[in-house]
C-alpha positions in Angstrom: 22.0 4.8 32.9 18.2 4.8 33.3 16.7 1.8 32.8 14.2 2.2 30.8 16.6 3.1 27.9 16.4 1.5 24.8 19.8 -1.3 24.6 20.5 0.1 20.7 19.0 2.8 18.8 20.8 2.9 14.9 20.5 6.6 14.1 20.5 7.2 10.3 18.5 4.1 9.8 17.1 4.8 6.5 20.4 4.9 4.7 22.1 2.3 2.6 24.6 1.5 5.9 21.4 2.4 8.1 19.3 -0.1 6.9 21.6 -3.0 6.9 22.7 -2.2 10.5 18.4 -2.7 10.9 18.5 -6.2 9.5 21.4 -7.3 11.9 19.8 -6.1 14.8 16.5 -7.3 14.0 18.0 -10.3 13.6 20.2 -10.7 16.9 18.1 -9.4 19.3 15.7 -11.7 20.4 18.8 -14.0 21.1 20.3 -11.3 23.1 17.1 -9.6 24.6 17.8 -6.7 23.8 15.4 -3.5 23.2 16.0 -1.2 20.4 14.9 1.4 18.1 15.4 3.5 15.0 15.8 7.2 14.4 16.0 9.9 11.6 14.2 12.7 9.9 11.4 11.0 8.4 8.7 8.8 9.6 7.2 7.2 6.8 10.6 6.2 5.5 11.4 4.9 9.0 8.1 3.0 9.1 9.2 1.8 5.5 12.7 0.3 6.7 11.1 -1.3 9.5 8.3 -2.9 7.2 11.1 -4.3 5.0 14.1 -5.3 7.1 12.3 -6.0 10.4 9.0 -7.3 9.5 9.2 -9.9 12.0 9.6 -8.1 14.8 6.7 -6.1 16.7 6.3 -2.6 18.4 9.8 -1.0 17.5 10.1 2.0 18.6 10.5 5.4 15.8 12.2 8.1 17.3 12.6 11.1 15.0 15.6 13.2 15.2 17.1 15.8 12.8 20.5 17.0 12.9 19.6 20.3 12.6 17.7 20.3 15.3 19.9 19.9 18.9 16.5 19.2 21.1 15.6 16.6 18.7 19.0 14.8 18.7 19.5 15.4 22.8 16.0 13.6 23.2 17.1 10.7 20.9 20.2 10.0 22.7 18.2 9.8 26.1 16.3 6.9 24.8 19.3 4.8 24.2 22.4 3.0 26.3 24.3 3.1 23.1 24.0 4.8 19.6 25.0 3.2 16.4 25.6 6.3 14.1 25.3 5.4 10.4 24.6 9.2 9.8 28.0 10.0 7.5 30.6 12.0 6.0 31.3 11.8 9.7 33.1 14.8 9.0 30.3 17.0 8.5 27.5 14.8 10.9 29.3 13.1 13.5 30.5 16.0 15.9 26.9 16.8 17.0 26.0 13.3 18.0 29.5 12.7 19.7 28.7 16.1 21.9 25.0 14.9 22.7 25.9 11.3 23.4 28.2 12.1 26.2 26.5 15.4 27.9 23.5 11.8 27.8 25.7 9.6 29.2 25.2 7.4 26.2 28.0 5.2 24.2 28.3 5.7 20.7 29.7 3.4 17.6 30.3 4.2 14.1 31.7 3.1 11.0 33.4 5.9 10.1 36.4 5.3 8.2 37.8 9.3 8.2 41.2 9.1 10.4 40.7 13.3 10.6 37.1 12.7 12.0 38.7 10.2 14.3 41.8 11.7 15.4 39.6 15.2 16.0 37.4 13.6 18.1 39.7 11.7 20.4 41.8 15.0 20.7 38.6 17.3 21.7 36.3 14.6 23.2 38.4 11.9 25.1 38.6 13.3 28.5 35.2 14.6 28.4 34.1 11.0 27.3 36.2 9.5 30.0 34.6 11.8 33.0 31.0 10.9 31.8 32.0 7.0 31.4 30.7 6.9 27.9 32.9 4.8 25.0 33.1 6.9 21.6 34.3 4.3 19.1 34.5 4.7 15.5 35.9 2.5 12.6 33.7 -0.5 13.7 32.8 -1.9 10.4 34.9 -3.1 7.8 37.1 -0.1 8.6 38.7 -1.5 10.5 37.7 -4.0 12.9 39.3 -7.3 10.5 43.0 -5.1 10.4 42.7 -3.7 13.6 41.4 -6.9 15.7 42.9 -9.0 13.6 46.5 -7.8 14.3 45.0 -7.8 18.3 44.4 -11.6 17.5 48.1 -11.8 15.9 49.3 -10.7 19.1 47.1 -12.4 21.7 48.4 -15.7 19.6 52.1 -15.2 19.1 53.2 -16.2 22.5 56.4 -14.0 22.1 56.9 -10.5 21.0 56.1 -8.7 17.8 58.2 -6.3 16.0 56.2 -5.6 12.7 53.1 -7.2 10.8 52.4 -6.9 7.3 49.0 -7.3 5.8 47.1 -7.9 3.1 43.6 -7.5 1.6 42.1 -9.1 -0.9 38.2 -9.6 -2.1 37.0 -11.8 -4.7 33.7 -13.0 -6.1 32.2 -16.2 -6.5 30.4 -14.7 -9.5 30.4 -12.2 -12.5 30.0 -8.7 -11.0 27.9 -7.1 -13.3 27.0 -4.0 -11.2 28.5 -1.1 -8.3 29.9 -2.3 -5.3 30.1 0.6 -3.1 27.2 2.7 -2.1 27.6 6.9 -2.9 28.0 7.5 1.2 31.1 6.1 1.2 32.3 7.6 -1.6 31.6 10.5 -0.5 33.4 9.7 2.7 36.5 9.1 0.6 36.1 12.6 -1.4 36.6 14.4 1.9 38.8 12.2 3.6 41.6 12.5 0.4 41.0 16.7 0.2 41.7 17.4 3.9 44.7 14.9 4.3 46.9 17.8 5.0 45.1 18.4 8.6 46.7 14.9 10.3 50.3 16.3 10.8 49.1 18.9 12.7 46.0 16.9 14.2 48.4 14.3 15.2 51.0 16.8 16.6 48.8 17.7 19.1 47.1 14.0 19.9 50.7 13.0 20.1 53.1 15.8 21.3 55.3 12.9 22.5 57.1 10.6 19.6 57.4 6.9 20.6 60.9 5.5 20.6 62.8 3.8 17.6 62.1 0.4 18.0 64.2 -2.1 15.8 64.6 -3.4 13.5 62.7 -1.1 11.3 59.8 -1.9 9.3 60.7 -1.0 5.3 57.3 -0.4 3.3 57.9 -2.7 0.0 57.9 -1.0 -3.5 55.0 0.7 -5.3 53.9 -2.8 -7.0 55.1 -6.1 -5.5 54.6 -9.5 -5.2 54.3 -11.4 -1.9 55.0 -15.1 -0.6 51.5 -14.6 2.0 49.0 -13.1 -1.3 49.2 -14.6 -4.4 49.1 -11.5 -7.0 50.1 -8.3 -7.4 50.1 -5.9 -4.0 50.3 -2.0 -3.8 50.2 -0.2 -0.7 46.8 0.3 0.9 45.3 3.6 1.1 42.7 3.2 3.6 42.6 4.2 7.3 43.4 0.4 8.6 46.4 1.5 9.3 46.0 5.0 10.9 43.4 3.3 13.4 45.9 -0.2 14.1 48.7 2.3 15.3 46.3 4.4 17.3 45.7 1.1 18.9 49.2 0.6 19.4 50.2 3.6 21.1 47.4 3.1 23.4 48.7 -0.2 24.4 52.3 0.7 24.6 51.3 3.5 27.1 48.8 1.7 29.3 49.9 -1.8 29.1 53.4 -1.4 28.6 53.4 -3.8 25.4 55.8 -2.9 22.6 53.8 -1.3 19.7 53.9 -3.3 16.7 54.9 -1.6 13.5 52.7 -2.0 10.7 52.2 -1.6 6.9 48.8 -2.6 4.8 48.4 -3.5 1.3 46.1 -5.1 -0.6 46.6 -7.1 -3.9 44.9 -7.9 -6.9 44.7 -10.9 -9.3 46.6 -9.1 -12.1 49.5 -6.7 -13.0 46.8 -4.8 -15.2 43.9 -4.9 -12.4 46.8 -3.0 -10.1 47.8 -0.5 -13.3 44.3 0.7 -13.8 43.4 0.8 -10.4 46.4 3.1 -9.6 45.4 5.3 -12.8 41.9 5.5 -11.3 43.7 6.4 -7.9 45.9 9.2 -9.4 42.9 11.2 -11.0 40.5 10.6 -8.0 43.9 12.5 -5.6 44.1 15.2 -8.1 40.2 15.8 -8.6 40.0 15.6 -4.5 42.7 19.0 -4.5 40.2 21.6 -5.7 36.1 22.6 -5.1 35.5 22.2 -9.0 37.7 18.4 -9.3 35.1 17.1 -6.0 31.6 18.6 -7.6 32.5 16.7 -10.7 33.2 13.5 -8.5 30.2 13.8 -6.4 28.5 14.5 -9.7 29.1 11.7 -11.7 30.6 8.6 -9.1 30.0 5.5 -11.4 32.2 7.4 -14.4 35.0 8.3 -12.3 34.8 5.0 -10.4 34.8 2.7 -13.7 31.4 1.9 -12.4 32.3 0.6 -9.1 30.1 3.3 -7.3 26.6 4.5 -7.4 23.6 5.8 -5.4 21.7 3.1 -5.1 24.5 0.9 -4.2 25.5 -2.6 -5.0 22.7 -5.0 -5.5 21.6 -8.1 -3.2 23.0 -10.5 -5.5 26.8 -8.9 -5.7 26.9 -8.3 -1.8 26.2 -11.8 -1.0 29.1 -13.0 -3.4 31.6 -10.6 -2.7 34.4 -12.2 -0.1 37.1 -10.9 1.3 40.9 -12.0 3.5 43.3 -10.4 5.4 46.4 -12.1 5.7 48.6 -11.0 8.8 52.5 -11.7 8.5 54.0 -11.2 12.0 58.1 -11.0 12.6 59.0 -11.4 16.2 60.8 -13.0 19.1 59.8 -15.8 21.0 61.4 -13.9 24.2 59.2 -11.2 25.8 61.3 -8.7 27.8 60.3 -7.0 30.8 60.8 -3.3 28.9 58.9 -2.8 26.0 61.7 0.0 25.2 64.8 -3.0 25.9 66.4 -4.2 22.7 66.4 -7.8 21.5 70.2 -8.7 21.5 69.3 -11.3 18.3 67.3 -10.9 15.6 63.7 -11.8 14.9 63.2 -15.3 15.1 59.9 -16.3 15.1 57.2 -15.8 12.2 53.2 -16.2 12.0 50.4 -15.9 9.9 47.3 -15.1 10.5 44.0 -14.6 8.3 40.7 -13.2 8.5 37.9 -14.0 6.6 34.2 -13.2 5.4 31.7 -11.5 3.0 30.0 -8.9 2.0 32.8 -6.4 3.8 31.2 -3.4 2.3 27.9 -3.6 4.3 27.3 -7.5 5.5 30.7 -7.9 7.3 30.7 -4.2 8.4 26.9 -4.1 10.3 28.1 -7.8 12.1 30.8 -5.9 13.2 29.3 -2.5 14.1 26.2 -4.1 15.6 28.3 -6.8 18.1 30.3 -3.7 18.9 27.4 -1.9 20.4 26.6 -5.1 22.2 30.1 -5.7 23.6 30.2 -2.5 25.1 26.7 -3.3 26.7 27.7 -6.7 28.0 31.6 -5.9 28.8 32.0 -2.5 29.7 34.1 -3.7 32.6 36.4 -5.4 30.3 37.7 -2.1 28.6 39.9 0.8 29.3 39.5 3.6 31.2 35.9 3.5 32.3 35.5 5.3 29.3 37.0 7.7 26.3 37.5 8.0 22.3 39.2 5.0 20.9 39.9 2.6 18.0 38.1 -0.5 18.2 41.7 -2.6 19.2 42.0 -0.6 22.0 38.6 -0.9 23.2 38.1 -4.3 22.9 41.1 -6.1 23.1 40.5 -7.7 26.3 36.5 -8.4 25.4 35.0 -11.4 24.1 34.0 -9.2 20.9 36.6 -12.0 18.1 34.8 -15.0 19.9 31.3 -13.2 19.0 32.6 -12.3 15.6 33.6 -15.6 15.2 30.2 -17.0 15.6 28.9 -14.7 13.6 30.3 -15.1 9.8 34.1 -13.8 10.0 37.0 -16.1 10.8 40.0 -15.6 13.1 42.6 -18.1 12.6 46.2 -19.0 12.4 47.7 -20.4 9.5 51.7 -21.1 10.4 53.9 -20.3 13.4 57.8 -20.8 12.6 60.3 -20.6 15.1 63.6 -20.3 13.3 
């Protein structure tokens, strides 16, 4: 790549995701020397993000770039070694900046959490991405680089062999929540996601013509509404793409590194057996609404009354982001014996157990631009540390043998183990 590229340029920077990826930039790259710009549609508004998210920081450069227009967004991707893309639905706007980035020869993060987006372009881009040495990675923010790296950390830690992790989320505030705490984008994102579920059987069928083997014993997903010994409250199943991404990260290690893919189940838990009730109500009408073009206009239409309030345009305030915490705790089952196969069968049962936990705040949009932000820099600084001299994947398989938990580590989340019992 030419030198005179810009390190990082944060396309979509005058969103709500956009502008918070600005402020962590701004605010690690002197330390890092690193060069960077911003890019969209709209120069005063650019000029406006910079003004109040980067005021410190001198002669940053404004590249304007429009998705409808392909020049535009193949001059943009020129400028820069690696593209943080905060532009979403991915769905509808990541494609064209996944195409430009590797005819540019330019690696591209995003914090898309849409497994058909995902899946799609690892299917239709990977090899391409792999021939021009370019790294497409999505799900780098809060989806799902805590589950993902987290169970990466699990297994770098466990000194044995993993059979099956269990995890759970939960967030909390340290104060009364009196306003939204998810911006509209990612609503949105979830409106889309939920209505085109149906494509991953097929999508998958052809990412992964091959089925892995049974591996034993089997992981059982607990009931509809339990209690756990690792998450004090009441857990449900988790319906986000943590574990869609974790298992993409699995395969990939089973069929490069020859390491026994863990099986996994996420759930998160709540303080109450009526917090879980209503939430599951809420989930049942959002599913149904999602099924039909009339059910999603009136979501899109009306987010904070079909979200209990929990959504809106302009997003969640300062004040609630910078109380809002979150964990997820990591229960491993597993052997202390590796075997040489990853297909050979223990001849006892599991007999060794962990926990793991990580930690942070504001996972909506703090937690998520650390994440997303020392992505782009690992890639920069470690390239030679990751698979395949390039290709599509989930951010475990990328960076499992980089620095990138260290540098999250020192940078507001926490990777740690909290027990290890050999039995």
């Amino acid at each position: 790549m030419a030198e005179k590229r810009l390190d990082l340029v944060i396309f979509g920077a005058t969103g709500f995701t956009g502008k918070h990826a600005v402020k962590e930039v701004n605010r690690i790259a002197k330390e890092k020397s690193l060069s960077w710009g911003i890019a969209g549609r709209r120069k005063e508004a650019l000029e406006a993000v910079l003004k109040e998210y980067a005021s410190d920081s001198e002669n940053i450069p404004i590249i304007l770039a429009d998705l409808k227009d392909e020049d535009g967004i193949k001059k943009m991707v020129e400028q820069a070694k690696v593209i943080i893309n905060c532009c979403g639905p991915y769905r509808f706007y990541g494609e064209p900046i996944v195409k430009a980035c590797i005819a540019a020869g330019t690696h591209h993060v995003d914090v898309s959490g849409e497994p058909q987006y995902m899946e799609r372009m690892q299917l239709e881009y990977n090899k391409a991405a792999q021939e021009a040495g370019v790294y497409v990675i999505s799900a780098c923010g809060f989806d799902s680089i805590p589950c993902d790296l987290g169970i990466i950390f699990t297994q770098q830690k466990f000194n044995g062999e993993i059979n099956s992790i269990e995890s759970y989320l939960k967030g909390w505030s340290t104060s009364k929540i009196t306003g939204p705490q998810l911006h509209y984008g990612t609503w949105e994102s979830a409106i889309y996601g939920l209505a085109h579920a149906d494509e991953l059987r097929e999508l998958r069928s052809k990412l992964y013509p091959e089925r892995l083997p049974n591996f034993e014993p089997k992981l059982k997903t607990k009931g509809i509404i339990h209690r756990s010994s690792i998450s004090d409250g009441w857990s449900a199943v988790f319906p986000g793409s943590d574990r869609s991404v974790a298992l993409r990260s699995q395969r990939f290690l089973y069929e490069n590194y020859k390491q026994r893919p863990i099986q996994i189940q996420t759930y998160i838990t709540f303080k109450s057996l009526l917090s879980v009730l209503q939430v599951a109500f809420m989930g049942m009408i959002f599913s149904l609404l999602t099924k039909c073009s009339c059910g999603r206009k009136l979501l899109l239409k009306y987010p904070s009354f079909f979200s209990g309030g929990f959504v809106s345009h302009e997003g969640p305030s300062k004040e609630t982001m910078e109380n809002l915490h979150f964990s997820i705790t990591f229960k491993a089952i597993g052997w202390t014996e590796n075997l040489a196969e990853p297909t050979d069968k223990h001849a006892d049962p599991p007999n060794k157990e962990m926990i793991t936990k990580v930690t942070g705040k504001d996972p909506g949009y703090g937690a998520t631009c650390t994440c997303l932000v020392y992505s782009a820099i690992t890639i920069l600084k470690e390239a030679d540390k990751m698979p395949n001299n390039g290709g599509v994947f989930p951010p475990g398989a990328a960076f499992s043998k980089t620095s990138l938990i260290e540098e999250l580590n020192k940078n507001g989340l926490k990777f740690e183990v909290i027990s290890s019992i050999e039995k």
